[in-house]
ZATI-410964 format. One record per atom (N, C-alpha, C): residue number from 1; residue in three letters; atom name; x, y, z. Coordinates in pm, 1 decimal. Layout:
<nodes>
 tikol nufi bagu       xx       yy       zz
   NUM  Ala   CA        X        Y        Z
...
</nodes>
This chain:
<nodes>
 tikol nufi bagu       xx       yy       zz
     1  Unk    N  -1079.9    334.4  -4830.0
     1  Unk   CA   -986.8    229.6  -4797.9
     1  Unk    C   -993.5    123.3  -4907.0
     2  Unk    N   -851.3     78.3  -4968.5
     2  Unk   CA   -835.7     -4.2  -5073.8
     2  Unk    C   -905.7   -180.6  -5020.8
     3  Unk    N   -955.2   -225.2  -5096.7
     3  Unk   CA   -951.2   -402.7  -5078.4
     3  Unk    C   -769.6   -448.7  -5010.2
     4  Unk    N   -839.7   -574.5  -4952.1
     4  Unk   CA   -654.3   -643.3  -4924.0
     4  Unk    C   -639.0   -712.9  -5047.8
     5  Unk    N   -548.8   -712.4  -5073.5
     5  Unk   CA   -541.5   -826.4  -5215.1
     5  Unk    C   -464.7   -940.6  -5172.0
     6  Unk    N   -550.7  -1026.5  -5189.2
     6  Unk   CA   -481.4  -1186.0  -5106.9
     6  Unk    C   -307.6  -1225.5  -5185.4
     7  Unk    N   -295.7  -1187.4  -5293.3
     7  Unk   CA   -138.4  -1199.9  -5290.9
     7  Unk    C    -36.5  -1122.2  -5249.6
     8  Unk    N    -92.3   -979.7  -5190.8
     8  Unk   CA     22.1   -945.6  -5068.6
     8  Unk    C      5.9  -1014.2  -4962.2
     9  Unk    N   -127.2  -1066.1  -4926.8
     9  Unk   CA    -96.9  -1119.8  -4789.3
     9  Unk    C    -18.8  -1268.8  -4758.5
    10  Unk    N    -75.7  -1350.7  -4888.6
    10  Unk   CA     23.0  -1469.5  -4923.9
    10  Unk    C    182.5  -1407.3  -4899.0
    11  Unk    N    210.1  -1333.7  -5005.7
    11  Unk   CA    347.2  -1282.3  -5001.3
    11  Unk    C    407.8  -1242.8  -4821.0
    12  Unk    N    289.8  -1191.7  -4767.7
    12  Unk   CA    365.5  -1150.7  -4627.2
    12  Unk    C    397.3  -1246.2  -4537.7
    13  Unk    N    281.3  -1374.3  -4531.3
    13  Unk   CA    310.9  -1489.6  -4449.2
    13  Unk    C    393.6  -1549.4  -4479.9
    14  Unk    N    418.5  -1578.6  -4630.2
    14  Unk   CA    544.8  -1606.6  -4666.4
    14  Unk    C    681.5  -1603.8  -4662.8
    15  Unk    N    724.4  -1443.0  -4646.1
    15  Unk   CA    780.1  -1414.6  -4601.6
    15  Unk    C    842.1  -1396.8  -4420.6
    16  Unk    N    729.6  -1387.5  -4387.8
    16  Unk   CA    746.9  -1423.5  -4193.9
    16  Unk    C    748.2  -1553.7  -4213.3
    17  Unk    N    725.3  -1655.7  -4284.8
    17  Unk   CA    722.6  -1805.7  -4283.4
    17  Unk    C    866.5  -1812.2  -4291.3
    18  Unk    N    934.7  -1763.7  -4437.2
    18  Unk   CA   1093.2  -1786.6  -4438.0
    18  Unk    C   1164.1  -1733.1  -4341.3
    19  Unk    N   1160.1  -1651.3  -4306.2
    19  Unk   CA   1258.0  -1579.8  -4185.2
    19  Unk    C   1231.5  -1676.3  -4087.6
    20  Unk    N   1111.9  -1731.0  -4059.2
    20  Unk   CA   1133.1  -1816.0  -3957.8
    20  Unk    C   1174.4  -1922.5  -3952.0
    21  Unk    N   1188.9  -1987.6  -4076.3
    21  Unk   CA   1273.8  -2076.1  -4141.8
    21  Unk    C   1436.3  -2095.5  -4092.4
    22  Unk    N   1445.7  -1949.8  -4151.8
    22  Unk   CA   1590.4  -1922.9  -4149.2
    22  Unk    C   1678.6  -1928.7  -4009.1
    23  Unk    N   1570.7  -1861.4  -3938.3
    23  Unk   CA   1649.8  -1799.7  -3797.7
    23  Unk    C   1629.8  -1973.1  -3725.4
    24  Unk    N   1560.5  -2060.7  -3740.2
    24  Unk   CA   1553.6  -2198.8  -3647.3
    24  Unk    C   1663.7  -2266.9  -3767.5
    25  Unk    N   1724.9  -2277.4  -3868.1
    25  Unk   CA   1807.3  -2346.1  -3939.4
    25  Unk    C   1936.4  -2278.0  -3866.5
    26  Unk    N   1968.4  -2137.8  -3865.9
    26  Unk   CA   2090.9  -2062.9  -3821.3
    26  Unk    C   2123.3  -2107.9  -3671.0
    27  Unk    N   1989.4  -2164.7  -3591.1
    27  Unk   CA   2023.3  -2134.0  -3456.5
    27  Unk    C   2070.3  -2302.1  -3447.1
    28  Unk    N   2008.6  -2356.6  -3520.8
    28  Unk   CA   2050.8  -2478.5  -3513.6
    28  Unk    C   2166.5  -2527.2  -3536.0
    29  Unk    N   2248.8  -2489.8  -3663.0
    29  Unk   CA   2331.6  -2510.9  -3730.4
    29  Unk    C   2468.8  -2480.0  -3650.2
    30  Unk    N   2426.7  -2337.2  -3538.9
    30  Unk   CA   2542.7  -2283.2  -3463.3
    30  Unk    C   2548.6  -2381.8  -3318.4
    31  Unk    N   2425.2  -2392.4  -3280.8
    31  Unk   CA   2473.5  -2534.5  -3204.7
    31  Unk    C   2486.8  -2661.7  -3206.8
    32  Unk    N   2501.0  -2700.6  -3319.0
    32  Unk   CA   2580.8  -2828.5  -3348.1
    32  Unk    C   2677.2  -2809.8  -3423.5
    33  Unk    N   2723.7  -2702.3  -3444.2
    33  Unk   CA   2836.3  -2693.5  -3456.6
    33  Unk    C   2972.8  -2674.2  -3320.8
    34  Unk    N   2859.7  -2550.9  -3223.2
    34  Unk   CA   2933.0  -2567.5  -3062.0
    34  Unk    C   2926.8  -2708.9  -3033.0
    35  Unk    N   2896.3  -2795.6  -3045.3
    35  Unk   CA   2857.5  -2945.0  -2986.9
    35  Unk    C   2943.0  -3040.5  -3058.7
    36  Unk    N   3036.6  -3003.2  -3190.4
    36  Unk   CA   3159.0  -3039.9  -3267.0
    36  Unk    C   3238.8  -3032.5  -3166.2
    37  Unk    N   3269.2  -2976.3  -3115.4
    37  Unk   CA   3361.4  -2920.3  -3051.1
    37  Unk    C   3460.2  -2974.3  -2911.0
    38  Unk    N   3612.9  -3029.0  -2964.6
    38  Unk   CA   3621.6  -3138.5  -2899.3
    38  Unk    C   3697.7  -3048.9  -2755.4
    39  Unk    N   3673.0  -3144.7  -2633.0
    39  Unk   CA   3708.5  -3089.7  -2503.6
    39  Unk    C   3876.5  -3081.2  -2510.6
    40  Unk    N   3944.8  -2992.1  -2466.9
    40  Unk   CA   4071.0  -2967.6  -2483.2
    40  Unk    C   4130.5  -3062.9  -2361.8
    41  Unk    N   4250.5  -3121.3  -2420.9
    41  Unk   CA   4283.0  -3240.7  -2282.8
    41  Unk    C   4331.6  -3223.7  -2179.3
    42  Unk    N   4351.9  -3076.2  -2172.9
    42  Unk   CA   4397.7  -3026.8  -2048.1
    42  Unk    C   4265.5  -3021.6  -1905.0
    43  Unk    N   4163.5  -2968.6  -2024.3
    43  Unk   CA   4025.4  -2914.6  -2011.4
    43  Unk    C   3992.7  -3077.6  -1916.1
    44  Unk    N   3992.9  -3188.2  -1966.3
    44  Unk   CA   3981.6  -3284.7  -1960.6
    44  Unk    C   4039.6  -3345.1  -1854.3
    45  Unk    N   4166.1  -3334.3  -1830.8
    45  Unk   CA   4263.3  -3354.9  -1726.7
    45  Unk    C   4237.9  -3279.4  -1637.4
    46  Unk    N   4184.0  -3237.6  -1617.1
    46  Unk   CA   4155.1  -3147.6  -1487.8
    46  Unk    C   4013.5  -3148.7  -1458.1
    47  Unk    N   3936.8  -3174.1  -1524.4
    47  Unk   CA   3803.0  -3253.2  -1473.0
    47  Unk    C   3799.6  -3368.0  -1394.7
    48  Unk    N   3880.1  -3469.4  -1496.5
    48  Unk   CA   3918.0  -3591.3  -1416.8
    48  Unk    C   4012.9  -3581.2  -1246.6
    49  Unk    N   4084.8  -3495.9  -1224.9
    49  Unk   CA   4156.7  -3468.4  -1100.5
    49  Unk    C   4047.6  -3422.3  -1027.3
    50  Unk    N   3959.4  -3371.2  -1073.1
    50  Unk   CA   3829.3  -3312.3   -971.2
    50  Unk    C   3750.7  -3389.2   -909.4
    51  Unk    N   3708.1  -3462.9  -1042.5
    51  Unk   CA   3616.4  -3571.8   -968.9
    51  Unk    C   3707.6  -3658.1   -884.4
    52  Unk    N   3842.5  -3730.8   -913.7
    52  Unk   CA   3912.3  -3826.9   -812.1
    52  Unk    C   3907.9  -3755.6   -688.2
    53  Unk    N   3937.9  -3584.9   -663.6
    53  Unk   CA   3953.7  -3519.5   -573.4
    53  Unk    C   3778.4  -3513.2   -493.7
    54  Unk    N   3666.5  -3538.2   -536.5
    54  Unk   CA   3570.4  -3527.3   -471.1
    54  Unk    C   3519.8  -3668.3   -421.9
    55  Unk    N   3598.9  -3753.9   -535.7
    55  Unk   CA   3550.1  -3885.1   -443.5
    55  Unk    C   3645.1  -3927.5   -354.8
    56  Unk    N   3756.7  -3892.2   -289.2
    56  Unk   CA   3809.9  -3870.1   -184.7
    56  Unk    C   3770.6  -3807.4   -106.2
    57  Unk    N   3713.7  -3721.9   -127.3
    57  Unk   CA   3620.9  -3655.5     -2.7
    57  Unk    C   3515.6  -3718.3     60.4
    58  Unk    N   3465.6  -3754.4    -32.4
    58  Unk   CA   3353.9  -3842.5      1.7
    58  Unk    C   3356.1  -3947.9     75.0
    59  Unk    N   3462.4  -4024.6     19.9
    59  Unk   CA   3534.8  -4128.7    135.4
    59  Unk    C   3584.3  -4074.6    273.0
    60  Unk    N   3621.9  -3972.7    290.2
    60  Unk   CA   3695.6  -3955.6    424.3
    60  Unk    C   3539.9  -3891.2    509.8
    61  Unk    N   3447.0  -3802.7    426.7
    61  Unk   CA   3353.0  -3805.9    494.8
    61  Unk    C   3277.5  -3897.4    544.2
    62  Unk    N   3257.8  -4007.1    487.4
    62  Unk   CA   3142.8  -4128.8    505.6
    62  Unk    C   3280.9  -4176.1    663.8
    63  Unk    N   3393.3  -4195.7    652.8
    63  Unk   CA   3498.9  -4249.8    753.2
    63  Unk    C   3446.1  -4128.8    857.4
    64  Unk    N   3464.3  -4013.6    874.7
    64  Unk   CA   3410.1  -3957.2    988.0
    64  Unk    C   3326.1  -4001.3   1030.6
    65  Unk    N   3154.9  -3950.8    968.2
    65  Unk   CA   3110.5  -4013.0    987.2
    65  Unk    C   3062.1  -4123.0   1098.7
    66  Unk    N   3135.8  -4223.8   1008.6
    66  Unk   CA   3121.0  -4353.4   1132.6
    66  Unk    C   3219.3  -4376.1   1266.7
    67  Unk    N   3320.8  -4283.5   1262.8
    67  Unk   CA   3356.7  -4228.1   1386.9
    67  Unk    C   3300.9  -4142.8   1488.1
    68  Unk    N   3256.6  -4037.0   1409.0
    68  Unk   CA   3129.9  -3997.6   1505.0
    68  Unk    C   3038.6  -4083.3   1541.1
    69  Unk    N   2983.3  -4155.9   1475.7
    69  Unk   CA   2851.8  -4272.2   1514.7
    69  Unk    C   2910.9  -4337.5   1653.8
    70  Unk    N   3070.6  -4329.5   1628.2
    70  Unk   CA   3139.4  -4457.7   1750.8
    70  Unk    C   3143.5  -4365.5   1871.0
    71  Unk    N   3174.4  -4260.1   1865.6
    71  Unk   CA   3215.1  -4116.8   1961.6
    71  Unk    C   3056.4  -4159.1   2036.5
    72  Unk    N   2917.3  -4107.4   1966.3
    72  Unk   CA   2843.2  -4109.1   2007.3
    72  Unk    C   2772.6  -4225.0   2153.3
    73  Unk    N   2844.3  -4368.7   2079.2
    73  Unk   CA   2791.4  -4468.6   2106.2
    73  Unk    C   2848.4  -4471.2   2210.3
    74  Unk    N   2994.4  -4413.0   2246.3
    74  Unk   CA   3023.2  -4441.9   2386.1
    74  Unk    C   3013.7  -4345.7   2462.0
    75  Unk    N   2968.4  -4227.8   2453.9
    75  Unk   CA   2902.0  -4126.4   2486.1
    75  Unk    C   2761.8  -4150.0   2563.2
    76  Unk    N   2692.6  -4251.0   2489.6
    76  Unk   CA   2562.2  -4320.7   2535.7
    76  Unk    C   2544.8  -4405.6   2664.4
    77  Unk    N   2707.0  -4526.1   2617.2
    77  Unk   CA   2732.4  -4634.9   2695.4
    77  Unk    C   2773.5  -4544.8   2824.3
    78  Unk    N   2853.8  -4450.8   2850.8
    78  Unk   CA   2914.9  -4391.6   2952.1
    78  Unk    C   2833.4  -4343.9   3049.4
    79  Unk    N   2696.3  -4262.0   2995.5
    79  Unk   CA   2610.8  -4186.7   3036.6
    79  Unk    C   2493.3  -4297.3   3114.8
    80  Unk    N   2501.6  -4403.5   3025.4
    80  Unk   CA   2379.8  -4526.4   3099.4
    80  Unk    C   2491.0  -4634.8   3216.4
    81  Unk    N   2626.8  -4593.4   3219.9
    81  Unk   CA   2701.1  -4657.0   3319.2
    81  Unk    C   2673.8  -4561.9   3453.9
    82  Unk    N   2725.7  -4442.0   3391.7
    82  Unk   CA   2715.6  -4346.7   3523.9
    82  Unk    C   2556.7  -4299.3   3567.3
    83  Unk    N   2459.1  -4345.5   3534.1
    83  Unk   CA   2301.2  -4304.5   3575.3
    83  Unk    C   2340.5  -4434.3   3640.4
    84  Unk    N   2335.6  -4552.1   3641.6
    84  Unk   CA   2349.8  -4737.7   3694.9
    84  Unk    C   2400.8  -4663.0   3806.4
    85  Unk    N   2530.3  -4646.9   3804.5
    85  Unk   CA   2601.9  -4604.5   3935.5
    85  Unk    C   2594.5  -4503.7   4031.1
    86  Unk    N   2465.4  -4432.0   3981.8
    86  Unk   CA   2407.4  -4341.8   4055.3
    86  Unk    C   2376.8  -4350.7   4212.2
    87  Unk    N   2335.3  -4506.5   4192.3
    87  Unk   CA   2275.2  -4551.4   4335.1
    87  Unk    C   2381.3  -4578.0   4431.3
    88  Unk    N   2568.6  -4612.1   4387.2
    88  Unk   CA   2688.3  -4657.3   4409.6
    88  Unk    C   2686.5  -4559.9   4566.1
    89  Unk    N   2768.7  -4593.9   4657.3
    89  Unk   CA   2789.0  -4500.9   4764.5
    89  Unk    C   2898.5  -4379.8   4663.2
    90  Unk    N   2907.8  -4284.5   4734.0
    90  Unk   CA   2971.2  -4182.6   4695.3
    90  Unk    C   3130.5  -4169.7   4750.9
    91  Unk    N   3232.4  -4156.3   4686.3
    91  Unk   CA   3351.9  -4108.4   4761.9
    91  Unk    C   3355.5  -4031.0   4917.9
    92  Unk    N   3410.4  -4044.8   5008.9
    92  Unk   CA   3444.7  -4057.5   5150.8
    92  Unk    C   3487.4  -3892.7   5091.2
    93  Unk    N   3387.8  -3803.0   5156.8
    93  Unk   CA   3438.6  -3649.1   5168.3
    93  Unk    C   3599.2  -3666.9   5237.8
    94  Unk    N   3690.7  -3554.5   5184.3
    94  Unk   CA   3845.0  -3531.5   5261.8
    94  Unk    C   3798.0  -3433.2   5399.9
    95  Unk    N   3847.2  -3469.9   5476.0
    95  Unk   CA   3845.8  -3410.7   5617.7
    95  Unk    C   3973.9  -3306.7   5577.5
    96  Unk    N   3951.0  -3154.1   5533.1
    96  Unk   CA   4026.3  -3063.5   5548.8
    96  Unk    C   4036.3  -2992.3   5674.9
    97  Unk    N   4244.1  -2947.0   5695.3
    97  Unk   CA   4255.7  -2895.9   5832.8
    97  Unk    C   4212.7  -2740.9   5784.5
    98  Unk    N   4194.2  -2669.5   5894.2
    98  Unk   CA   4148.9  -2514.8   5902.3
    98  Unk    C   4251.6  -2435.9   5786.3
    99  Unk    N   4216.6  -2339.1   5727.6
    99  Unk   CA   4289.1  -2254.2   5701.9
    99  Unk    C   4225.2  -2211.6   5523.0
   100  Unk    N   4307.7  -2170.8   5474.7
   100  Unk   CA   4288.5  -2119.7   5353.9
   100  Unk    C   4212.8  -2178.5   5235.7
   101  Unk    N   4084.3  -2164.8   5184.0
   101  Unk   CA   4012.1  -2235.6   5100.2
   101  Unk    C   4037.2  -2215.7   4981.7
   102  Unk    N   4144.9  -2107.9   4932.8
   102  Unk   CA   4182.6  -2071.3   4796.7
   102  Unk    C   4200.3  -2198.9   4697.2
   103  Unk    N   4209.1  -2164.3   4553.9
   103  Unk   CA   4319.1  -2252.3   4502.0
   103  Unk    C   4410.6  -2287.4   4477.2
   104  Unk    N   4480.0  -2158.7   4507.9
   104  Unk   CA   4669.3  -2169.2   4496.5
   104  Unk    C   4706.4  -2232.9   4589.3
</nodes>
């Protein structure tokens, strides 16, 4: 088996040194060049309709929302009226005459 001779091996790191050079300059170069790249105004115009269109949503959700909160609240109030009136006498049963208990 021959000696290494230190100027191929210089030469080899060297060479894996430039390529690696190269390939982080190329990769770079291609994305800032994608990053030139101006948004088309249509592209643009229709982003902007999106977002107005989601912050309208947003608004009508937060408005539910606090309609439900109100739904709830008298949902609450109703339920702590009718437990209160629990103790109330009860409606006078109807004295039904004989005959047919159907519903028709």
């Amino acid at each position: 088996m021959e000696p290494i001779n230190p100027q191929d091996v210089f030469a080899f790191v060297a060479g894996i040194t430039a390529m690696g050079c190269f390939t982080g300059i190329m990769i770079t170069w291609i994305k800032w060049r994608a990053g030139r790249k101006a948004v088309a105004p249509e592209l643009k115009s229709l982003i902007e309709q999106v977002i107005d269109r989601i912050g309208r949503l947003e608004t009508a959700i937060d408005t539910m929302a606090v309609e439900v909160e109100r739904i709830s609240e008298a949902q609450r109030f109703t339920s702590r009226i009718l437990a209160e009136r629990a103790g109330a006498p009860a409606l006078p049963e109807k004295v039904r005459a004989g005959g047919s208990t159907t519903p028709h």
